[in-house]
FIKE-886594 format. One record per residue: residue in one letter; x negated, y negated, z negated of N, C-alpha, C, O, CB in turn. Coordinates in steps of 0.2 Angstrom, whole numbers, padded with zeros to 4 digits, always signed. Glycine has a CB too. Example, Ala and Ser with C-alpha at 12.3 -4.5 7.8 and 13.67 -1.06 7.14 Angstrom:
2
A-0066+0028-0039-0062+0022-0039-0066+0016-0039-0071+0017-0042-0057+0022-0045/S-0064+0011-0035-0068+0005-0036-0064+0000-0039-0067-0006-0040-0070+0003-0029/
This chain:
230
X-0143-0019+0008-0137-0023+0009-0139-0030+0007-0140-0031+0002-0131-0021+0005/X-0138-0035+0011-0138-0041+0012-0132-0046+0009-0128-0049+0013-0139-0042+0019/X-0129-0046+0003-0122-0048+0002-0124-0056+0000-0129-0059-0003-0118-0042-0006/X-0117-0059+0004-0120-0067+0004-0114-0071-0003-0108-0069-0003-0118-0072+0013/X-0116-0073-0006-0111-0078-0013-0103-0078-0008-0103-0079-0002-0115-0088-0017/X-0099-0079-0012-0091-0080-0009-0093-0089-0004-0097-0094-0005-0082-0082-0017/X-0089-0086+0001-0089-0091+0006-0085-0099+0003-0081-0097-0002-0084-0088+0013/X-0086-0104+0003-0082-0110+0001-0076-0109+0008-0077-0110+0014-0087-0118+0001/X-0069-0108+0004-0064-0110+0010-0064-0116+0014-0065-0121+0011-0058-0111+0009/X-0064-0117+0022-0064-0124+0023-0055-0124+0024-0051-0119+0024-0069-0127+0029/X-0054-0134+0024-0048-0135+0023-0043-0134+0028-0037-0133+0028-0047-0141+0021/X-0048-0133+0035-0044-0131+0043-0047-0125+0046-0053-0123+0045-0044-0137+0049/X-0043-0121+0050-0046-0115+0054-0050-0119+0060-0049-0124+0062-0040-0110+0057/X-0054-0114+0062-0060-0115+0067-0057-0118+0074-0051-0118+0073-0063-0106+0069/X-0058-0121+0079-0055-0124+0084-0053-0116+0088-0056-0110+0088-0062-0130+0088/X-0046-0119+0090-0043-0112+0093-0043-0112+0099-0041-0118+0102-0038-0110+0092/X-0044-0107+0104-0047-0106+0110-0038-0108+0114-0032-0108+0111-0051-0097+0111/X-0040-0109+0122-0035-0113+0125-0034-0107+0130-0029-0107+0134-0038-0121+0128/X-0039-0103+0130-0038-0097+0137-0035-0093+0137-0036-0088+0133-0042-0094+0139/X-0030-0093+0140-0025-0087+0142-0028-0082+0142-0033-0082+0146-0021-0087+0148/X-0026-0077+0139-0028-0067+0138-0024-0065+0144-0020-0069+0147-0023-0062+0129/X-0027-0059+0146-0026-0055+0149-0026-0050+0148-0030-0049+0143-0027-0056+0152/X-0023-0044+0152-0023-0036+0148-0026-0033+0153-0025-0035+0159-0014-0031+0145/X-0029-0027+0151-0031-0020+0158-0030-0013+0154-0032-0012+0149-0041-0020+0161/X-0026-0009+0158-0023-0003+0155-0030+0002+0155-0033+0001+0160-0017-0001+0160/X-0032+0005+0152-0040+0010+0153-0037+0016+0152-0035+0018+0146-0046+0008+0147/X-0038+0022+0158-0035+0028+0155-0042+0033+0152-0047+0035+0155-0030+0033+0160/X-0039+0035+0144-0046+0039+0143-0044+0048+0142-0039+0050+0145-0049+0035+0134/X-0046+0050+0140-0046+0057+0137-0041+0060+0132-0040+0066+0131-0052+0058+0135/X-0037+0053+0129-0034+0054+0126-0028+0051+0125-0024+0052+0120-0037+0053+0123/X-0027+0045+0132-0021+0044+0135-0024+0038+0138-0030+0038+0139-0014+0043+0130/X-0018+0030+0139-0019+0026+0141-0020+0020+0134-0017+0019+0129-0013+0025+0146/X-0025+0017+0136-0027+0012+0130-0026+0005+0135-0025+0005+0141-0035+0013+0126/X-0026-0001+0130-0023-0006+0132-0029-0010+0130-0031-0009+0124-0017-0006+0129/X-0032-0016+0134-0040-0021+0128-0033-0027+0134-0030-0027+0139-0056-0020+0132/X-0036-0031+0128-0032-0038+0129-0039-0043+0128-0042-0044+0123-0024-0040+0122/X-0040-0047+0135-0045-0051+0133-0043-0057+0134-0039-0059+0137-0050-0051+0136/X-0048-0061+0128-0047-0067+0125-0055-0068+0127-0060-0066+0124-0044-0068+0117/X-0055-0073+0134-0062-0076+0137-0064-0083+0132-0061-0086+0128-0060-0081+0147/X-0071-0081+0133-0076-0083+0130-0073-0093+0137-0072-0093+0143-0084-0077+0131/X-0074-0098+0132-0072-0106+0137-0080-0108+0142-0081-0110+0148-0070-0115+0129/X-0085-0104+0135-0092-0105+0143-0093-0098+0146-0089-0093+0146-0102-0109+0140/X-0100-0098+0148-0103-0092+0149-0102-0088+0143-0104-0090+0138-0109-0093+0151/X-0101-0083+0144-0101-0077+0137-0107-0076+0135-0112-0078+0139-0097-0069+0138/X-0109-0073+0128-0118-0073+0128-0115-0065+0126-0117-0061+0129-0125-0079+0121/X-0109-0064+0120-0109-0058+0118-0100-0056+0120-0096-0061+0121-0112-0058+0109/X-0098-0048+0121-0091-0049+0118-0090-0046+0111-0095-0042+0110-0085-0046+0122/X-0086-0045+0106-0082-0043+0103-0079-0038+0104-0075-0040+0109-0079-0047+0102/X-0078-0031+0102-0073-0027+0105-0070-0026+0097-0073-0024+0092-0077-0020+0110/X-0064-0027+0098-0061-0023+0089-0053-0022+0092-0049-0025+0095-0061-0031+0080/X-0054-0013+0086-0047-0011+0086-0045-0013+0081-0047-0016+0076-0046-0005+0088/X-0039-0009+0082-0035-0009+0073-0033-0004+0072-0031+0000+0076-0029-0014+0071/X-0032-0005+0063-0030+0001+0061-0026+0007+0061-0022+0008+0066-0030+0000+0057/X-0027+0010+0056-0022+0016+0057-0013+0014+0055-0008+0018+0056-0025+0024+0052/X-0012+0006+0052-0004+0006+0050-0003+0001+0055+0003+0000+0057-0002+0003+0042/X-0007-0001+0057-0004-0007+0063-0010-0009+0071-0014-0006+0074-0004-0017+0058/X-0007-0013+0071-0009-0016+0078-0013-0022+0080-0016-0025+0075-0003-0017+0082/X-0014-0025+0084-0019-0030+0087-0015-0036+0086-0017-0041+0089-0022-0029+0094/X-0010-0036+0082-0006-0042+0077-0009-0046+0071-0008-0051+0069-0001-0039+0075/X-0013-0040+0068-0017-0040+0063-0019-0047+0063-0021-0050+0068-0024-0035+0064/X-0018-0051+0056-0021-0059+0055-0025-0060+0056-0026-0065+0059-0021-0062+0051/X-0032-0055+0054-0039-0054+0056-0040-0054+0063-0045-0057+0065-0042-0050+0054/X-0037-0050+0067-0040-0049+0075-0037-0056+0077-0041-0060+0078-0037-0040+0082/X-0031-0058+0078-0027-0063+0080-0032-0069+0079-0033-0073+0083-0019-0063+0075/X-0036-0068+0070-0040-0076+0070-0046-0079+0073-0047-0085+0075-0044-0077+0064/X-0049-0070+0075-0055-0069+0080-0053-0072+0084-0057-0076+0087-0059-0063+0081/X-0048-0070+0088-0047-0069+0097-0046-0076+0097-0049-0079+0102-0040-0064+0102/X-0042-0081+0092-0042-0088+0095-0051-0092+0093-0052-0098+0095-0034-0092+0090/X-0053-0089+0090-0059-0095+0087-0065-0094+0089-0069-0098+0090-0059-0096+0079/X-0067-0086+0091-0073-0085+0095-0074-0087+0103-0079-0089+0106-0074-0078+0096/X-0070-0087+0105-0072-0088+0113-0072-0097+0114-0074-0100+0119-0064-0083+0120/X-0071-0099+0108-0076-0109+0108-0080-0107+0105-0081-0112+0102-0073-0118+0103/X-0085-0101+0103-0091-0102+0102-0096-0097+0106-0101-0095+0103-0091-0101+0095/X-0095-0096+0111-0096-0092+0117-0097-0083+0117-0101-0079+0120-0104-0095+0119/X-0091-0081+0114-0090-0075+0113-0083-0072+0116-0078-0074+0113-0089-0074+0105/X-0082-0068+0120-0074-0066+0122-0074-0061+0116-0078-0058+0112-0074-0063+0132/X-0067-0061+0119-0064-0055+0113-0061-0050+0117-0058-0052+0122-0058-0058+0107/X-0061-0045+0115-0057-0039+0118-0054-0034+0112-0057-0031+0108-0063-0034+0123/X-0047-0034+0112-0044-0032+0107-0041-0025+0109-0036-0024+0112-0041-0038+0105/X-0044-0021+0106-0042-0013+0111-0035-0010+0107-0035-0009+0101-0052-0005+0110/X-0030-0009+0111-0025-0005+0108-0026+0005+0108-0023+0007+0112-0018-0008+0111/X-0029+0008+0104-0030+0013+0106-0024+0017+0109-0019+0014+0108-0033+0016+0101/X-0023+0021+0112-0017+0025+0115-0011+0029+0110-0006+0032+0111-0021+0031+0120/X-0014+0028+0107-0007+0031+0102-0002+0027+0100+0004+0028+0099-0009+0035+0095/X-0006+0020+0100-0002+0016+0100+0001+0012+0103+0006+0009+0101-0003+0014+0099/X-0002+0012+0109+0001+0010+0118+0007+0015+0118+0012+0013+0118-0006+0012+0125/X+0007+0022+0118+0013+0026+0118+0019+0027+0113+0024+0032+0112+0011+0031+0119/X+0016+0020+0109+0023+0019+0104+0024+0025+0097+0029+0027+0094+0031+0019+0110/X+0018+0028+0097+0016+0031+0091+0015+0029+0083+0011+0024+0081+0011+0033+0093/X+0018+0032+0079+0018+0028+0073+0012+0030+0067+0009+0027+0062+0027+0030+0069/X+0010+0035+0069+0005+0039+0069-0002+0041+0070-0003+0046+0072+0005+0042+0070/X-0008+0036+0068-0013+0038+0069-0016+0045+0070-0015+0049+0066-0016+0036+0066/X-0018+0047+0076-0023+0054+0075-0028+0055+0073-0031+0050+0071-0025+0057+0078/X-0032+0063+0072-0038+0064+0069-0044+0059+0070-0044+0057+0075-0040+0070+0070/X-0048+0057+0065-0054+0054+0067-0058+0054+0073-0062+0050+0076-0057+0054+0063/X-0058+0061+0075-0061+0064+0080-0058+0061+0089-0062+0060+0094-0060+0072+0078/X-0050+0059+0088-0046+0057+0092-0047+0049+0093-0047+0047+0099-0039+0059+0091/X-0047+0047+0090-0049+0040+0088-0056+0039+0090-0057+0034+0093-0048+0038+0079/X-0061+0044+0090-0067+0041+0093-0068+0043+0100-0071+0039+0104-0074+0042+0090/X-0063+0049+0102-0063+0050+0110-0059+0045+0113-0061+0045+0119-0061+0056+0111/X-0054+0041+0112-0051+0035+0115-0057+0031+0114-0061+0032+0118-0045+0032+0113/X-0058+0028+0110-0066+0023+0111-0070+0023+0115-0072+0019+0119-0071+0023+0105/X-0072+0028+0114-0078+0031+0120-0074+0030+0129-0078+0030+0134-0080+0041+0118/X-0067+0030+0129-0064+0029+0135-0065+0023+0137-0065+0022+0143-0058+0030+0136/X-0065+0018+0132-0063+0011+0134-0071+0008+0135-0072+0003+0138-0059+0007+0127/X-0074+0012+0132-0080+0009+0131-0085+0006+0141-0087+0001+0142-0084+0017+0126/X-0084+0010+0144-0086+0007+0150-0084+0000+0153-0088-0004+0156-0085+0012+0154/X-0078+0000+0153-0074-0007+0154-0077-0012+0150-0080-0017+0153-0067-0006+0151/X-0078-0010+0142-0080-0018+0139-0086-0018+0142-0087-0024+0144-0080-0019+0132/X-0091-0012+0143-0097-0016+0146-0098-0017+0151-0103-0020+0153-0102-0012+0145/X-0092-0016+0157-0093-0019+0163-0093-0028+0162-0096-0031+0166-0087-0015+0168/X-0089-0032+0157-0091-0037+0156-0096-0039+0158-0097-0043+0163-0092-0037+0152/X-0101-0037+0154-0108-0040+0158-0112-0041+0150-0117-0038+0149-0106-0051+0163/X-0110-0044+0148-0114-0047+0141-0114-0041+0136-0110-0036+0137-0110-0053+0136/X-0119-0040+0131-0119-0036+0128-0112-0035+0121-0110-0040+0119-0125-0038+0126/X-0110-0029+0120-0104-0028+0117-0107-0028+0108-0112-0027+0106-0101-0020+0120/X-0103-0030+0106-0102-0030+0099-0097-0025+0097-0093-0029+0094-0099-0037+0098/X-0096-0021+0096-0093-0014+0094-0089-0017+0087-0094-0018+0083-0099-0006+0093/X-0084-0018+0086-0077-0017+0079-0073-0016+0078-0071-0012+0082-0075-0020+0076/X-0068-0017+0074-0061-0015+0070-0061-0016+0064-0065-0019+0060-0060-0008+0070/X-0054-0014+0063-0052-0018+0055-0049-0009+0054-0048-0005+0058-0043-0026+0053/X-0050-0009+0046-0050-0002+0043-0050+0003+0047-0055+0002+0051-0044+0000+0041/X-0047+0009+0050-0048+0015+0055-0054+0012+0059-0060+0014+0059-0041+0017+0060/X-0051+0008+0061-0055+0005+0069-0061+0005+0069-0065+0008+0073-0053-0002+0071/X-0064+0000+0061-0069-0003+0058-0073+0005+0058-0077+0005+0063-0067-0007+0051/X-0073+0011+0055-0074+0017+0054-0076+0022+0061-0081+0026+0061-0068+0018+0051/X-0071+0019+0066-0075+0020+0073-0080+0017+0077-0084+0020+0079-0071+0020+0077/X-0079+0012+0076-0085+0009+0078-0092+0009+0075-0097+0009+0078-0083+0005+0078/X-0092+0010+0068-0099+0013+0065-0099+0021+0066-0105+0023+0065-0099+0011+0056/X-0095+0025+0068-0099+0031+0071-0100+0030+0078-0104+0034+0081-0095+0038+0069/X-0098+0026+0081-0103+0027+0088-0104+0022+0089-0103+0021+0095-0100+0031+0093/X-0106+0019+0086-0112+0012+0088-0117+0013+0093-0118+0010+0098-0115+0009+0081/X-0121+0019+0090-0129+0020+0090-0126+0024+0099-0125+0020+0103-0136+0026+0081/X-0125+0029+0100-0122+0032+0106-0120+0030+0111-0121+0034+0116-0119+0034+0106/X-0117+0023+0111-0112+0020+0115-0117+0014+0117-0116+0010+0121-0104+0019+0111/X-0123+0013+0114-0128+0008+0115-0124-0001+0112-0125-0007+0114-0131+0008+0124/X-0120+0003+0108-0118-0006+0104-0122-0011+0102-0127-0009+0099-0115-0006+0098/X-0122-0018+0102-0126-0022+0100-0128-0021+0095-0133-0019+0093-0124-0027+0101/X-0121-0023+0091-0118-0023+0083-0114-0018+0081-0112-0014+0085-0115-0029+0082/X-0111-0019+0074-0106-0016+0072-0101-0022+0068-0103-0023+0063-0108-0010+0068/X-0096-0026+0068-0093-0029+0066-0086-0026+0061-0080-0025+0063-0093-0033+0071/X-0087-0024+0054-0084-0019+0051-0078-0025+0048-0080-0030+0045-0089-0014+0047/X-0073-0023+0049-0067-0028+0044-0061-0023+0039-0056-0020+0041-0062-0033+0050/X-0064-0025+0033-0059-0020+0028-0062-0013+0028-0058-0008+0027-0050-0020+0033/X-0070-0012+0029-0070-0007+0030-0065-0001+0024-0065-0004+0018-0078-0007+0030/X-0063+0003+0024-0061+0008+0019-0065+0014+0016-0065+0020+0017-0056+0010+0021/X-0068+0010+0013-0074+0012+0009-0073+0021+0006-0077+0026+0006-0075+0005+0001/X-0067+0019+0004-0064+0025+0000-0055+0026-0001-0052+0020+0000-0068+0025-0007/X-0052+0031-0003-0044+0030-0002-0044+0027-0008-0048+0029-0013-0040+0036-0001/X-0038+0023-0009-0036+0020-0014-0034+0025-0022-0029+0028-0023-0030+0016-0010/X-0039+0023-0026-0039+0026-0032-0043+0034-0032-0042+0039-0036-0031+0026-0035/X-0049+0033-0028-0050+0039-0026-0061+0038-0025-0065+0040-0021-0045+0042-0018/X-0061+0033-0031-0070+0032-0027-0074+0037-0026-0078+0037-0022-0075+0028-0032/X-0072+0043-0028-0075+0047-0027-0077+0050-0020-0083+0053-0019-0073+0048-0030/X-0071+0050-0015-0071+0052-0009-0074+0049-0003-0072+0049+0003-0066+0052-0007/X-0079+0046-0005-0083+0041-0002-0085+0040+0005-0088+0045+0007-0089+0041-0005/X-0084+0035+0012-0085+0036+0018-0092+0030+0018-0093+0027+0023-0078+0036+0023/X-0095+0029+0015-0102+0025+0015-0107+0029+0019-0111+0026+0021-0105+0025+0007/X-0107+0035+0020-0110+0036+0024-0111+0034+0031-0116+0032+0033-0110+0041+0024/X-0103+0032+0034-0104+0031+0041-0105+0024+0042-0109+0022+0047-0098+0032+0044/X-0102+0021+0037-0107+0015+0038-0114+0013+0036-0117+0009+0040-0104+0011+0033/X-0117+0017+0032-0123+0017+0032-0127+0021+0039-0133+0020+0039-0125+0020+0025/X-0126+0023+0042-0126+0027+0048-0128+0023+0054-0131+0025+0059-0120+0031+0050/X-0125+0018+0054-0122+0013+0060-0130+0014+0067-0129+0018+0072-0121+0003+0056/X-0135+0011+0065-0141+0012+0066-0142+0005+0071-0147+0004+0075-0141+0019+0070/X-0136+0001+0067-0138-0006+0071-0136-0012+0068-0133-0011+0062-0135-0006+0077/X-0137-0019+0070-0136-0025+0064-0128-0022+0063-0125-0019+0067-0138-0035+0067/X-0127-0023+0055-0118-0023+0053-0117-0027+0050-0121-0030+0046-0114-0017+0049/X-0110-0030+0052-0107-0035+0046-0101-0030+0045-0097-0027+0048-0105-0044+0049/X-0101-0031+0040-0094-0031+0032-0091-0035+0030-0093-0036+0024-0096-0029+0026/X-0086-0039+0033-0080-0044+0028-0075-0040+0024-0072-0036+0027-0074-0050+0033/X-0074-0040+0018-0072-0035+0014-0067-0041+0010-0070-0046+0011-0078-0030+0009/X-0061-0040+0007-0056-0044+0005-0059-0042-0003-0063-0038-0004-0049-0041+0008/X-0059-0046-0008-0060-0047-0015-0056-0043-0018-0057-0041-0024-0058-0053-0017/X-0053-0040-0015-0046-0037-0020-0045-0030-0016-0040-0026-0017-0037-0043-0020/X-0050-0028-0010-0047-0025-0008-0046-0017-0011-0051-0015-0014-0049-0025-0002/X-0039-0012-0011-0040-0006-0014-0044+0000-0011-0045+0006-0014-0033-0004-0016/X-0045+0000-0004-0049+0001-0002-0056+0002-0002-0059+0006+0002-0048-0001-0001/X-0058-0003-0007-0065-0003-0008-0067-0012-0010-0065-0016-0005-0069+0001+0000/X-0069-0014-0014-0067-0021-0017-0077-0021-0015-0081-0016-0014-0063-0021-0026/X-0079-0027-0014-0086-0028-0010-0091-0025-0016-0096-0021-0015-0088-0039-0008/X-0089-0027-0023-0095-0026-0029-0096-0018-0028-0102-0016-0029-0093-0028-0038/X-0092-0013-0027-0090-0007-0024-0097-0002-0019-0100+0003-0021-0084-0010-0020/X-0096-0007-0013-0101-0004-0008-0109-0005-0012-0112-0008-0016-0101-0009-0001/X-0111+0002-0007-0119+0003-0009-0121-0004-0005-0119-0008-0002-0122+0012-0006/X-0131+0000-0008-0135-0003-0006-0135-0001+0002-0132+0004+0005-0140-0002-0011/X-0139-0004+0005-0139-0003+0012-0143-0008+0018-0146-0013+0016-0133-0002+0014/X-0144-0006+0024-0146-0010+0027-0138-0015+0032-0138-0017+0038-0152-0004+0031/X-0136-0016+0030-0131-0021+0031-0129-0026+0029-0132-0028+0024-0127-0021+0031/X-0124-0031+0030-0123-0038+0028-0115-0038+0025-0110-0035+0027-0124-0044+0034/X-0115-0041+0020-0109-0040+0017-0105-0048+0014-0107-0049+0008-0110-0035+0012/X-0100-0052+0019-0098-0055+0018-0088-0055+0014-0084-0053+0016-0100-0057+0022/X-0088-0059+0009-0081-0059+0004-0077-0064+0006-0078-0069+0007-0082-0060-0003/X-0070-0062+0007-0064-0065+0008-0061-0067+0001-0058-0062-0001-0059-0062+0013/X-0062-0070-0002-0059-0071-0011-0054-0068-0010-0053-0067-0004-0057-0080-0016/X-0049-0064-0015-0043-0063-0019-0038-0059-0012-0032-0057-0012-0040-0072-0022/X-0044-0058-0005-0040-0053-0001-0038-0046-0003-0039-0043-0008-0045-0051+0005/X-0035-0045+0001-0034-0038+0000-0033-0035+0006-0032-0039+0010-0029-0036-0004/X-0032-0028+0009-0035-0024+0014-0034-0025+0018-0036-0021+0022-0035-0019+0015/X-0028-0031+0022-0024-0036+0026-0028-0042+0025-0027-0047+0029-0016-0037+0024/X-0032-0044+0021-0033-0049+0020-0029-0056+0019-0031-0062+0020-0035-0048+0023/X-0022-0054+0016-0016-0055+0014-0020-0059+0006-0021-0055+0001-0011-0048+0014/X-0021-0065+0006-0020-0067-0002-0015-0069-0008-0010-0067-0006-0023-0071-0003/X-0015-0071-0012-0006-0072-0018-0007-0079-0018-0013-0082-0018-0006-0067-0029/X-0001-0082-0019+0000-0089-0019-0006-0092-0025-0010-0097-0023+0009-0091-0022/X-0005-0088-0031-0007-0088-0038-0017-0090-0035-0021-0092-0039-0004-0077-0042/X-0017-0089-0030-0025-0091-0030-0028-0096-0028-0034-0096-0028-0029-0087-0028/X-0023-0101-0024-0025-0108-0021-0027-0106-0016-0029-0110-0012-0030-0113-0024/X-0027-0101-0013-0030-0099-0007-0025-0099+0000-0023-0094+0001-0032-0092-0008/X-0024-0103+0003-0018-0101+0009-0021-0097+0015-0027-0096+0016-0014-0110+0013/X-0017-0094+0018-0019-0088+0022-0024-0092+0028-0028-0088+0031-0011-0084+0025/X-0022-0099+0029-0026-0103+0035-0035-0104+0032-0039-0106+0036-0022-0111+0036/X-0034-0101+0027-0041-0106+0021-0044-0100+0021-0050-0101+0022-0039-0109+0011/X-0041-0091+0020-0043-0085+0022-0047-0082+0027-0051-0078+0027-0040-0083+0021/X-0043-0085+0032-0045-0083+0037-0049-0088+0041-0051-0086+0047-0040-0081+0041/X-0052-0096+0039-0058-0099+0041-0063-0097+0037-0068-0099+0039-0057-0105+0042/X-0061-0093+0031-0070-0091+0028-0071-0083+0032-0077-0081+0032-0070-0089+0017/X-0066-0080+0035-0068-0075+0040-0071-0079+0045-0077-0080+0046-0062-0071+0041/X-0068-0081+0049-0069-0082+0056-0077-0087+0055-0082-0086+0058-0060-0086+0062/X-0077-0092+0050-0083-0093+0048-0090-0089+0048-0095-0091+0051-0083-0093+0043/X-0089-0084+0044-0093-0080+0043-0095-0073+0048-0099-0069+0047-0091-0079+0037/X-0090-0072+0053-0093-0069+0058-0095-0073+0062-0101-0071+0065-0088-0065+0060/X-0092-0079+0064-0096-0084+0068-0103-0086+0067-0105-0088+0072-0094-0089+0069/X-0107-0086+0062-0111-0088+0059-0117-0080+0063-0123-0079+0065-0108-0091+0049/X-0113-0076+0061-0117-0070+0061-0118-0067+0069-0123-0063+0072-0113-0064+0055/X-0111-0069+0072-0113-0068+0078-0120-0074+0081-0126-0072+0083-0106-0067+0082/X-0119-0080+0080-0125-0085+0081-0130-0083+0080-0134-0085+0085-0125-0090+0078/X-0133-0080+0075-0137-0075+0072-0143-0071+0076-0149-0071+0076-0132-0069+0069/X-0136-0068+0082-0138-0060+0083-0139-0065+0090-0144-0062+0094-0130-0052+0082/X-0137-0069+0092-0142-0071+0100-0137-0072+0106-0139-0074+0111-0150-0064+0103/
């Protein structure tokens, strides 16, 4: 594992994208999923594909930061609503259900054109590192991974992340209960920190941190990494 010192907040968020999103309904095996793209302003070199977790949706502060601030750095975003959620489900299903919608959506994002970037925040994050290597993903871009259940280190999912079989990033919240960054094993991945986050990446007044300052040492630090990756 590659773990980089805490990011320095900057005082403004990343320049935000001007392009109107657009939605395409995808039916998989497992219902109707929903990818909302946020275009890359030049030619795309990579996209972004990230879902969200099992408590919420593609509202998430984190997907919301990506989709406005990658596509001014030549990255579209595709923000996949999996089908349980599209059908107004309050309930995530088994992990096993969760990677067979993925695997539905998955032809779509590569019809794009550019090479895919496979992510998610918690659940999502978790699907995408098991079928990274299968699905021929660039990357894995892991957010909030949930390392383990909250007060439970023992129950460890490090395997799947160590599994990935391709470059990974990790932005892990400082505080997260989930799995806090000093936490994660050694590995062949990269592991950047959001100070005093937690598994929303939600920080407390009490840390000088404002939620705008949080989410430019994210969208920072994935930008930096997708630049990286070509």
């Amino acid at each position: 594992m590659s773990r980089q010192p805490r990011t320095q907040p900057r005082t403004q968020p990343r320049t935000q994208s001007r392009t109107q999103p657009r939605t395409q309904n995808v039916t998989t095996d497992t219902g109707e999923a929903r990818i909302t793209w946020f275009p890359a302003a030049t030619a795309p070199r990579l996209v972004l594909a990230a879902s969200h977790g099992a408590g919420g949706g593609i509202e998430a502060r984190d997907l919301k930061a990506l989709a406005a601030a990658l596509p001014a750095h030549g990255v579209t975003v595709a923000l996949v609503e999996q089908p349980w959620r599209v059908a107004g489900k309050k309930v995530a299903p088994a992990p096993k259900t969760l990677d067979t919608g993925w695997r539905g959506v998955w032809p779509a994002l590569a019809a794009a054109g550019p090479p895919v970037v496979s992510g998610g925040r918690s659940a999502g994050a978790r699907v995408a590192c098991r079928t990274a290597t299968e699905l021929g993903a660039r990357a894995v871009l892991a957010l909030s991974f949930p390392l383990h259940p909250p007060g439970k280190p023992e129950k460890s999912r490090a395997d799947e992340l160590l599994g990935t079989g391709v470059p990974t990033l990790v932005v892990q919240g400082g505080n997260d209960p989930f799995g806090r960054p000093e936490e994660f094993p050694a590995g062949p991945y990269e592991l950047r920190e959001v100070p005093y986050g937690d598994h929303g990446f939600a920080v407390p007044k009490k840390s000088g941190l404002s939620e705008d300052q949080a989410m430019a040492v994210l969208t920072g630090a994935v930008t930096e990494w997708l630049t990286a990756l070509g």
